[in-house]
C-alpha positions as CSV (number, residue, x, y, z in Angstrom):
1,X,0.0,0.0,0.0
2,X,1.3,3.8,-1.2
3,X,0.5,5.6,1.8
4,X,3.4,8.8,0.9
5,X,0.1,10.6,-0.4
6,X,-1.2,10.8,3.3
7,X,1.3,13.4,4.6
8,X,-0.7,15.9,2.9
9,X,-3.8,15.3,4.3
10,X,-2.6,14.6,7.5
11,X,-1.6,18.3,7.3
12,X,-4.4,19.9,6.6
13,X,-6.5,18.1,9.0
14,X,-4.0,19.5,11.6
15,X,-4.1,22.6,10.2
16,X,-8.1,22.8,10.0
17,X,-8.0,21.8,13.5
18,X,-5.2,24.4,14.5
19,X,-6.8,27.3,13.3
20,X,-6.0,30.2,13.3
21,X,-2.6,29.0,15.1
22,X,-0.1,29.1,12.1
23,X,2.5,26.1,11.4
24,X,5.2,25.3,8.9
25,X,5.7,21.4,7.8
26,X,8.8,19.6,6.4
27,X,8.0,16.5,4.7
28,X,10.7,14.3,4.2
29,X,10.4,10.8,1.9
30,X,13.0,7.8,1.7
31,X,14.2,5.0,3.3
32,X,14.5,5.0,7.5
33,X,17.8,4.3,9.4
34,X,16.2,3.6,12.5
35,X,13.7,1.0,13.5
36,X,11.6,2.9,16.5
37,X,8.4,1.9,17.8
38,X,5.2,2.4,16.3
39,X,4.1,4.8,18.5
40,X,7.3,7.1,19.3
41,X,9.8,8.8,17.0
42,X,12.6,9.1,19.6
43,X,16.0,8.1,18.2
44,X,14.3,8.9,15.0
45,X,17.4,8.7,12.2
46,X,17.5,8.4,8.7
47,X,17.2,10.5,4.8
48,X,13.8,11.4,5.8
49,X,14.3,13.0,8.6
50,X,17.3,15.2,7.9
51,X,15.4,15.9,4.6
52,X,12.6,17.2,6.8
53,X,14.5,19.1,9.3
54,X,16.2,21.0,5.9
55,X,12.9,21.8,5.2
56,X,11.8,23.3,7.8
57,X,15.2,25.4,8.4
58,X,14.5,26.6,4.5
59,X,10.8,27.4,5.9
60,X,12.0,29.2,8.6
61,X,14.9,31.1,6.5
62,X,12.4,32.5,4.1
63,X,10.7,36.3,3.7
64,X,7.4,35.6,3.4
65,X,4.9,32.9,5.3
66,X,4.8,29.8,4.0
67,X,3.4,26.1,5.2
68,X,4.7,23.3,3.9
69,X,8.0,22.1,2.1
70,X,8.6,19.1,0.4
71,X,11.5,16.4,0.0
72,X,12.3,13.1,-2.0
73,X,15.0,14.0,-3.5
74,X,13.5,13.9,-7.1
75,X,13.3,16.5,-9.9
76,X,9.8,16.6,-9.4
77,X,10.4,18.2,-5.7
78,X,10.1,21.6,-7.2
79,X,7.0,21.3,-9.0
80,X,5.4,19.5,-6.3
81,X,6.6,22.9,-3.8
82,X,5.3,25.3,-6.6
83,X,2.0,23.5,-6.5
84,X,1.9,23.1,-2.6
85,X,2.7,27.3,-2.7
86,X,0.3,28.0,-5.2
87,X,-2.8,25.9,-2.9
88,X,-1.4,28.2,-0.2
89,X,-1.7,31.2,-1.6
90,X,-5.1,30.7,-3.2
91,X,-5.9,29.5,0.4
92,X,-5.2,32.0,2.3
93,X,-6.5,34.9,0.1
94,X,-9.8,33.8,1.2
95,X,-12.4,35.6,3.5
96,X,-13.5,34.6,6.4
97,X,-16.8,33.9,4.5
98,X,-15.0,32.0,1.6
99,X,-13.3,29.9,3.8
100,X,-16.4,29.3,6.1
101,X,-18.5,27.8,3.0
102,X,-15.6,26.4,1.7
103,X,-14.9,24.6,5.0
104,X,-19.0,23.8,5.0
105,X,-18.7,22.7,1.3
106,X,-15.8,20.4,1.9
107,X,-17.9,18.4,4.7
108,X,-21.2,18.2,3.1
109,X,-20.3,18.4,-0.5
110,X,-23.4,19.9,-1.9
111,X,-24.1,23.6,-2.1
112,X,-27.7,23.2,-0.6
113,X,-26.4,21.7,2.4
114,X,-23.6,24.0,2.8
115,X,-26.3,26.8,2.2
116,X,-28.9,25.5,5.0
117,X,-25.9,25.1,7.2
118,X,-24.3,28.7,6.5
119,X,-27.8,29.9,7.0
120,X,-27.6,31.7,2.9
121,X,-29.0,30.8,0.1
122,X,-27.5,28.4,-2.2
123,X,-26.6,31.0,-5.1
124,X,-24.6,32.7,-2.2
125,X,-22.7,30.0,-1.9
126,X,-21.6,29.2,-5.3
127,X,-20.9,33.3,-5.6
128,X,-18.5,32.6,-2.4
129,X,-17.2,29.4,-3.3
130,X,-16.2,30.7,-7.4
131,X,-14.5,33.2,-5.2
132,X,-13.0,31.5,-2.9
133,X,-11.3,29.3,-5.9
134,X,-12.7,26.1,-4.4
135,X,-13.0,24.1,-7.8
136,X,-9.7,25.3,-8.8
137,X,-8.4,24.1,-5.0
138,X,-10.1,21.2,-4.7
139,X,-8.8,19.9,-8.8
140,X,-5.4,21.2,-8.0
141,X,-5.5,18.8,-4.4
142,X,-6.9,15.9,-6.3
143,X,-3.9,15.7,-9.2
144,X,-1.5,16.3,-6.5
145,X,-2.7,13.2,-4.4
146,X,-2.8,11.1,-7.4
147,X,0.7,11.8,-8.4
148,X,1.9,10.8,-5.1
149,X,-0.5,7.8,-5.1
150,X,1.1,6.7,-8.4
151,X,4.8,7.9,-7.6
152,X,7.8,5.5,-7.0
153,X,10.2,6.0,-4.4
């Protein structure tokens, strides 16, 4: 079973749940060094680790605000970052009220529902969500899941 997809949406479960409390992430994917149990990393060692810690020292280095950083030491590394900054920043230029439906939208998946459970009407949702770039998120978060699903480390 692939699981390396799951980082991702561990992530932004934590972040949903954090809110507003900002983080920064550095994911880091190889091979361990260290065999640890299950439900500790202490003594944790190995490529994805270091790769991990790198990114979050680049995170921290950096100007401007951003979340997450990736590692696998592939070419692809840097697309997959430009994709993970460009959901960001789509993200987080959001209203409060774009988020909120997007947030309601997410969980309930049908614009009537979100509507009823915003308390608006359902054309005020689709005005918020086209906003809020929530198609556009939601497509760009579904390639970058399967490419992870279907990529070989």
């Amino acid at each position: 079973m692939n699981v390396h997809h799951l980082w991702y949406e561990v992530i932004q479960e934590i972040m949903e749940r954090m809110a507003p409390t900002r983080m920064r992430f550095g994911v880091g994917i190889g091979q361990m060094s260290t065999h640890f149990e299950k439900h500790t990393a202490i003594g944790a060692d190995g490529q994805p680790y270091w790769s991990a810690r790198k990114m979050l020292d680049t995170l921290k280095k950096e100007r401007k605000f951003r979340t997450i950083l990736y590692h696998a030491g592939t070419p692809e590394d840097i697309l997959i970052n430009a994709l993970l900054g460009c959901i960001e920043t789509i993200r987080s230029g959001r209203t409060d009220k774009q988020a909120a439906a997007a947030r309601v939208m997410a969980r309930y998946k049908r614009q009537e529902t979100a509507a009823s459970k915003l308390g608006i009407n359902q054309s005020a949702v689709s005005q918020r969500l086209q906003s809020a770039r929530y198609y556009e998120l939601i497509d760009a978060e579904t390639q970058l899941a399967k490419y992870l699903l279907n990529k070989k480390y």
